[in-house]
C-alpha positions as CSV (number, residue, x, y, z in Angstrom):
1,X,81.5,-32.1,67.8
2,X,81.9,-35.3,66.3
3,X,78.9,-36.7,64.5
4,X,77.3,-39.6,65.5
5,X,77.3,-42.4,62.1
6,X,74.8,-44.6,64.6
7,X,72.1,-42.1,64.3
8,X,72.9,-40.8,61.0
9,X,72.5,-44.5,59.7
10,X,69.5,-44.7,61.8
11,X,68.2,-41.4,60.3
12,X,68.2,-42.6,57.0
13,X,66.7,-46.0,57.4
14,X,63.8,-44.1,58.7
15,X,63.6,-41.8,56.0
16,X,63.6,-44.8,53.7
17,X,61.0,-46.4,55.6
18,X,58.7,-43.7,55.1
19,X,59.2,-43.2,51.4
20,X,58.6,-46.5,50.7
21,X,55.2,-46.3,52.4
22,X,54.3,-43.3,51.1
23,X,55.4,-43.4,47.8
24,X,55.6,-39.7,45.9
25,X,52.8,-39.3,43.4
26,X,54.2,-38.6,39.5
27,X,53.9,-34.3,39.0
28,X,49.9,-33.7,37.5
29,X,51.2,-33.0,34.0
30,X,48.0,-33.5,32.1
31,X,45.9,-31.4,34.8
32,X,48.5,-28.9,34.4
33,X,48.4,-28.8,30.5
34,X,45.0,-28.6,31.2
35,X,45.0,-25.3,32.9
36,X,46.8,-23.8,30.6
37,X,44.9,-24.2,28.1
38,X,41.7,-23.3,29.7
39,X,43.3,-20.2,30.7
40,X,44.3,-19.4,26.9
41,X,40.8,-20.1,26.2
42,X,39.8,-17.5,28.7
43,X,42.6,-14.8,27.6
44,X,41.2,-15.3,24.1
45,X,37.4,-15.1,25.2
46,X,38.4,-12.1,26.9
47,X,40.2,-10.7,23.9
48,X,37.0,-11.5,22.0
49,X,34.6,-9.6,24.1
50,X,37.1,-6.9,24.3
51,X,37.2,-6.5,20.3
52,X,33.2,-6.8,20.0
53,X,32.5,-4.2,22.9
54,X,34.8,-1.7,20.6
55,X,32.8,-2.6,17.2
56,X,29.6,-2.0,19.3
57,X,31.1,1.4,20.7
58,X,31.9,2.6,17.4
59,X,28.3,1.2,16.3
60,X,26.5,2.9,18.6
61,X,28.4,6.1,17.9
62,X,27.8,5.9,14.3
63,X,23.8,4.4,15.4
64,X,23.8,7.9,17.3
65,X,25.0,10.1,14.6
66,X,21.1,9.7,12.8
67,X,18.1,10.6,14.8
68,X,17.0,8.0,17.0
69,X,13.5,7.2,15.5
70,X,11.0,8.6,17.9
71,X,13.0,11.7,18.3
72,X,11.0,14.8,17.7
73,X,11.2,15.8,13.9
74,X,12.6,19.8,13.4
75,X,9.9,22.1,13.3
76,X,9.0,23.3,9.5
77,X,7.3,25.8,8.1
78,X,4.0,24.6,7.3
79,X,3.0,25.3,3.8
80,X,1.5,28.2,2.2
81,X,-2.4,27.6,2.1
82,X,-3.9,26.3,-1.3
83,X,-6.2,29.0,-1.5
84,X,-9.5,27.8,-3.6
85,X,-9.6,28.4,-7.3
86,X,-12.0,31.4,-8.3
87,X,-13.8,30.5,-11.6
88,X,-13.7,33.2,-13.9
89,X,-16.6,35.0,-15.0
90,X,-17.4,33.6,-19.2
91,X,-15.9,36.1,-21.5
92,X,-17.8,37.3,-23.9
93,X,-17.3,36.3,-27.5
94,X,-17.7,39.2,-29.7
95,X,-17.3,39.9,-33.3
96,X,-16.5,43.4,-35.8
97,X,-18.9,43.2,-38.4
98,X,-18.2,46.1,-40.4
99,X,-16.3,49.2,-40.2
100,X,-14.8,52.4,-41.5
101,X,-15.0,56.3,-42.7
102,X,-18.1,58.0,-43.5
103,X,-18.3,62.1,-43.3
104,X,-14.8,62.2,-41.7
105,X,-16.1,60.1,-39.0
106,X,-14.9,56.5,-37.7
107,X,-17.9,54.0,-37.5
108,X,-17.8,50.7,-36.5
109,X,-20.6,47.9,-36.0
110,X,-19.9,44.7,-33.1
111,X,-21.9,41.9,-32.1
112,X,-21.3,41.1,-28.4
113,X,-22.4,37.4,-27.1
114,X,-23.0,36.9,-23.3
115,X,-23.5,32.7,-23.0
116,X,-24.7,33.8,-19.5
117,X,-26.4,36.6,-17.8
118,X,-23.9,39.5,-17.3
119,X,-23.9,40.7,-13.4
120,X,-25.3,43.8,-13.6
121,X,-27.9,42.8,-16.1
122,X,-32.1,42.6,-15.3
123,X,-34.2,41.0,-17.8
124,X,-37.3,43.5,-18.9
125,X,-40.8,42.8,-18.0
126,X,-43.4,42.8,-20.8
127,X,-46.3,44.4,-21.6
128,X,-48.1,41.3,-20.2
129,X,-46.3,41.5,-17.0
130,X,-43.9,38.7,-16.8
131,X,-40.4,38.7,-17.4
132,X,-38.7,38.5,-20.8
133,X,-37.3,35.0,-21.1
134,X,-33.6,34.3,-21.5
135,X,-30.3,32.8,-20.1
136,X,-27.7,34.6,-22.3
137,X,-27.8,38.1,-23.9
138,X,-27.1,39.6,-27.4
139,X,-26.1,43.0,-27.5
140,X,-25.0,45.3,-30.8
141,X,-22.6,47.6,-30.3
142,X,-22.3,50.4,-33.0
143,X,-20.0,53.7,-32.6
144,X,-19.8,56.9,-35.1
145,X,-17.0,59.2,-33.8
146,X,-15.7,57.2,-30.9
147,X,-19.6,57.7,-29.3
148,X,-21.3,54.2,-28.6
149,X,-25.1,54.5,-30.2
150,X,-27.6,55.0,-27.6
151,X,-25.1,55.2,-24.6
152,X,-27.6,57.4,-22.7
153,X,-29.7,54.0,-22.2
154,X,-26.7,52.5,-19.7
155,X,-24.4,49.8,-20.8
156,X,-26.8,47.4,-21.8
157,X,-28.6,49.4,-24.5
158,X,-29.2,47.9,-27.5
159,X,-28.8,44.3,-25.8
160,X,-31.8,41.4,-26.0
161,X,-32.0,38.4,-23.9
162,X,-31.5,35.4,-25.7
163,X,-31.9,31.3,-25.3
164,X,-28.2,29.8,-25.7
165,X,-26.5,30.2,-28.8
166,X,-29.4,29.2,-31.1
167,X,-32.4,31.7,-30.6
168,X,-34.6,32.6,-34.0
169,X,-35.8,35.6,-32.5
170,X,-33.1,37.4,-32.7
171,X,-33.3,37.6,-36.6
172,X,-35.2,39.0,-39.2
173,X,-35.0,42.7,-37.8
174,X,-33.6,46.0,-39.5
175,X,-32.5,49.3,-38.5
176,X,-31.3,52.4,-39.4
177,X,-29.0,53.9,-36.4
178,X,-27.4,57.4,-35.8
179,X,-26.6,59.9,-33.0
180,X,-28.9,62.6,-33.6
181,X,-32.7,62.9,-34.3
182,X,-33.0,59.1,-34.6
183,X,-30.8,58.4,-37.1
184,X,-32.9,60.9,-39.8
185,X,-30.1,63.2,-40.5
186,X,-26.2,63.3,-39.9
187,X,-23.9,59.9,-40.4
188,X,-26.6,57.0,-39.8
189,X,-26.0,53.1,-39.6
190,X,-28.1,50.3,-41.4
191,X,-27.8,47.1,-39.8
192,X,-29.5,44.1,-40.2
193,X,-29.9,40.5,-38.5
194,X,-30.9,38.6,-41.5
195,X,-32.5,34.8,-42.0
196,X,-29.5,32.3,-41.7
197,X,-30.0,32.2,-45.5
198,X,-28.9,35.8,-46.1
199,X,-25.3,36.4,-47.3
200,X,-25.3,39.9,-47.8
201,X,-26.8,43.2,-48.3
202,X,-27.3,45.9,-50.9
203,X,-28.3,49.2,-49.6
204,X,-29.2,52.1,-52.8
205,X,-29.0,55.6,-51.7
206,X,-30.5,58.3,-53.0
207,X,-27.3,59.8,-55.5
208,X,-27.5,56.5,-57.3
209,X,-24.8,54.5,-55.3
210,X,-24.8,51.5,-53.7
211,X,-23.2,50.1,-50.8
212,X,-22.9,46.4,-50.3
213,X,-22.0,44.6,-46.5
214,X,-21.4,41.1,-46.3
215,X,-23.1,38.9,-43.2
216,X,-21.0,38.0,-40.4
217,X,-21.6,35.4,-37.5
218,X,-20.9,35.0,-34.1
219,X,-18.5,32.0,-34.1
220,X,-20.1,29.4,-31.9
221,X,-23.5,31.0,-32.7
222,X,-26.7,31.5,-35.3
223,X,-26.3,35.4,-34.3
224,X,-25.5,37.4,-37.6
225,X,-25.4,40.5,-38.8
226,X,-24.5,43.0,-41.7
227,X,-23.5,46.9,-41.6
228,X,-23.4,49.9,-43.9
229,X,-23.2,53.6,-43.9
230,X,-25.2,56.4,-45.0
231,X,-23.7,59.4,-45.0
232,X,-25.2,62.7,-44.1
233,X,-27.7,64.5,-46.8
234,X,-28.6,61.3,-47.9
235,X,-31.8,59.1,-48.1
236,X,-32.2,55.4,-49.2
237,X,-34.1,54.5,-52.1
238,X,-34.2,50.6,-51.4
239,X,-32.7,48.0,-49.2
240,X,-32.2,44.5,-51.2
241,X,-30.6,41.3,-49.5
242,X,-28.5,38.1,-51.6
243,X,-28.3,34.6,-50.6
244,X,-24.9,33.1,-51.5
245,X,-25.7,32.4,-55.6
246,X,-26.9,36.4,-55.5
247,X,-30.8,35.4,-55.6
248,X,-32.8,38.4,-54.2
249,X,-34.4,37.2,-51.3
250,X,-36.0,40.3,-49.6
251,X,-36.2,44.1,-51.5
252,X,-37.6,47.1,-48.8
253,X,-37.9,50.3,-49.9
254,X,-39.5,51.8,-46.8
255,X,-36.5,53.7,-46.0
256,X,-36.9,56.8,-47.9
C-alpha cells in the first residue's frame, strides 16, 4: 500500500503543534544530584550505626565478662571467731637467797612474792576475830633434802599476807628451821628478814666457826632476807648482823 504524503505531512504539522505548546521541561538534574547524595548520606548513616552496634556488642560482652554490680557476691567462709583474750593469772616473782651442802644434804632458801591473792589462798583470822589484812602474800620457801620445810601445813605454809610491795611488817623477824623436832637437832636453817639497813649476817656456832649470808631482795620489793646452815650436832653461840660499812647493828645470842 502506498503511503499517503497528505496525511503524513498532516501528521507532522500536528505533532509540531503540540510540542510547541507544550514545550518539554529540561531533565531535573540538580533534584537528581540531590538524591544521590541524600542517599550516600543514608548508606553512610547506616554504615555508621552498623559499626557503633558492633563496638557496643563487643562492649557489652566485655561489660558482661565482670559481675554485673548487684549480682549476688560468692558465698565465703566467714571468719574464724576472735575468741576473747584470757588475762593471765600475775606470776609470781621469786628470788634464791641462799643455797648449798650441809651434812650431805642439798638446802636451799626462796622468797616467793604473790602481788595478788593466789586462788586457793584464805587470809587467817586473828585472835581478835577479824581477818588478817592484806592484798598480796609473802611466802619463804626453804628445802633440806629435796623436802619443802613445813610441807605438812599445805602449800601455803610459811606464807604471810602482805600490803603491796612495801609492807614493814614483814621484817625484823628470825628463825631457826629444820625437818625434825623443830629445827633442835639434825641439818637446821637460820633465816632472817632483817631492817632495810641490814646487809648481812654472821651466824657463830658452837666449834668456833662462823658462817656469814649476804641479804638479798625481792626485785620490785622491800622483802629481804638472808640464809645459813647449821649442821647437825651443832648449837649457835651468837647471831650478829652488818650494815654495808660492817657496823654491828643487832648481836643475839638466844640461840644456844
Amino acid at each position: 500500500m502506498t503511503p499517503d504524503h497528505g496525511q503524513e505531512d498532516w501528521a507532522r504539522a500536528a505533532f509540531a503543534r503540540s510540542r510547541e505548546a507544550y514545550p518539554s521541561s529540561q531533565a531535573p538534574v540538580d533534584q537528581i544530584l540531590t538524591a544521590a547524595r541524600a542517599r550516600r548520606k543514608r548508606r553512610r548513616a547506616a554504615a555508621v550505626v552498623a559499626s557503633a552496634a558492633c563496638v557496643l556488642g563487643f562492649g557489652l560482652t566485655v561489660a558482661f565478662l565482670k559481675p554485673p554490680p548487684d549480682a549476688v557476691a560468692p558465698s565465703r567462709r566467714p571468719p574464724p571467731p576472735v575468741s576473747s583474750p584470757v588475762t593471765p593469772a600475775p606470776v609470781p616473782v621469786s628470788v634464791r637467797v641462799a643455797e648449798g651442802t650441809t651434812d650431805g644434804h642439798r638446802w636451799s632458801v626462796a622468797l616467793e612474792f604473790h602481788r595478788t591473792l593466789p586462788k586457793g589462798y584464805t587470809l587467817p583470822t586473828l585472835p581478835d576475830g577479824t581477818t588478817a589484812p592484806g592484798r598480796s602474800l609473802l611466802c619463804q620457801r626453804m628445802y633440806i633434802g629435796g623436802v619443802r620445810i613445813d610441807h605438812q601445813g599445805g602449800p601455803w605454809a610459811d606464807c604471810q599476807p602482805v600490803t603491796g610491795t612495801h609492807d614493814p611488817h614483814a621484817s625484823g623477824e628470825m628463825g631457826l628451821w629444820g625437818l625434825h623436832d623443830k629445827g633442835l637437832n639434825g641439818t637446821r636453817l637460820m633465816v632472817s628478814n632483817p631492817e632495810p639497813d641490814v646487809a648481812y649476817g654472821v651466824v657463830s656456832l658452837s666449834d668456833g666457826t662462823q658462817v656469814k649470808a649476804a641479804t638479798v631482795t625481792v626485785p620490785g620489793t622491800t622483802y629481804r632476807a638472808w640464809a645459813a646452815p647449821v649442821p647437825d650436832g651443832r648449837t649457835i653461840t651468837s647471831v650478829d648482823q652488818y650494815d654495808t660499812h660492817h657496823n654491828r647493828l643487832t648481836h643475839d645470842t638466844n640461840w644456844h
